[in-house]
C-alpha angles and dihedrals in degrees: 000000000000129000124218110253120196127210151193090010095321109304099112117057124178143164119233138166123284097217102008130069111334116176117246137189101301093068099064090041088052092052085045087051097053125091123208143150141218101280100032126125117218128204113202116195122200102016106180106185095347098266104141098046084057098052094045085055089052098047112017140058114230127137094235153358134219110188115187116190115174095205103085099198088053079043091064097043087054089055093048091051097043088055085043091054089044096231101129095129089062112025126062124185124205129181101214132129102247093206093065112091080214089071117137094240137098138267124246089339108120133094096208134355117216119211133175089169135183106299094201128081106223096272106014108108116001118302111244111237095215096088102218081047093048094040093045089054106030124052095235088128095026135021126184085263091058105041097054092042082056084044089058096050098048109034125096108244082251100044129099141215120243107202147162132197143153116310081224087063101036093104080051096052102042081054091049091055110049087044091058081049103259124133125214118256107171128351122188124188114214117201136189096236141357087260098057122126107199126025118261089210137013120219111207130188112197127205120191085203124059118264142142118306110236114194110188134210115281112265104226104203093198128030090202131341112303098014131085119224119247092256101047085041081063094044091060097032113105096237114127130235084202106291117209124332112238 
């Protein structure tokens, strides 16, 4: 069973399931996060019910989408809300497990790889029943290992990875990564309030070549309970940075 969800303002319409996987606020912080240009090619790992994509179509300019998502029945919904959104010509869905060599993508030929991965090692906090719960939060299809050795494979020597993660990992993920040979571009902390000690998420950019490290100011979601800072207020607003040119 799935229900029908609207966003930013209404532009962006999409089913999803009603007790399985449903997407949250990191999705819409991760596509504000991600840099990309006219003719670039995009990868998205890991597309649940094609959010993000749509979100990127709506707000960014970028020539086209792939969007993998291993779960065939989220797959499908992703198709069905692609056509709904009417973004064919950018966004492409493919059922497909990123880890196989075998994989139908191609090598070294994307721009930027978007990633919101699994948050959870395999036994650390309780494992959800529901399976697209359980497989969204755990890394039971795709762990950070996995995710930055796809990276290597499909980026271009020039692209960069675009990912978020839990504030709690982010020392983790920053090791993971320079050990798979990847350097630090920007890196951005989101926390819950002003008065947070410790970030709630971690946004990352990725480069495969060396180059200056850019930390960004904090993103503060609320500025106090019940009500949404200015900036996260724009990162969920429907106004348009330019969107695809048709």
């Amino acid at each position: 069973m799935t229900s029908l969800s609207h966003f930013l303002n209404g532009r962006i319409t999409l089913h999803q399931p009603r007790r399985g996987y449903r997407f949250s606020v990191d999705a819409p912080i991760l596509a504000d996060f991600v840099e990309c240009a006219a003719g670039d090619e995009l990868l998205e790992i890991g597309s649940g019910t094609g959010i993000i994509p749509l979100i990127l179509a709506r707000k960014k300019i970028f020539q086209r989408i792939v969007a993998v998502e291993i779960q065939p029945e989220l797959a499908e919904l992703a198709r069905k809300n692609v056509a709904m959104n009417e973004v064919e010509p950018w966004v492409e869905i493919i059922t497909a497990d990123i880890r196989r060599p075998e994989s139908p993508l191609p090598r070294s030929a994307f721009d930027g790889i978007v990633s919101n991965p699994p948050y959870r090692r395999i036994g650390v906090g309780r494992l959800n029943p529901d399976h697209q719960k359980a497989a969204a939060r755990h890394e039971l299809c795709l762990t950070l290992a996995d995710l930055f050795q796809a990276a290597d494979r499909h980026l271009k020597p020039s692209g960069a990875l675009f990912m978020i993660h839990l504030g709690e990992r982010r020392i983790e993920v920053r090791a993971e990564g320079e050990r798979r040979g990847f350097r630090l571009g920007r890196y951005r902390e989101v926390f819950s309030f002003p008065t947070s000690v410790t970030p709630c998420l971690a946004l990352f950019q990725w480069q495969r070549n060396g180059g200056e490290e850019i930390f960004l100011p904090p993103l503060f979601i609320f500025d106090e309970p019940g009500r949404y800072s200015d900036e996260f207020g724009r990162i969920i607003a429907p106004l348009p940075e330019g969107g695809p040119s048709s």
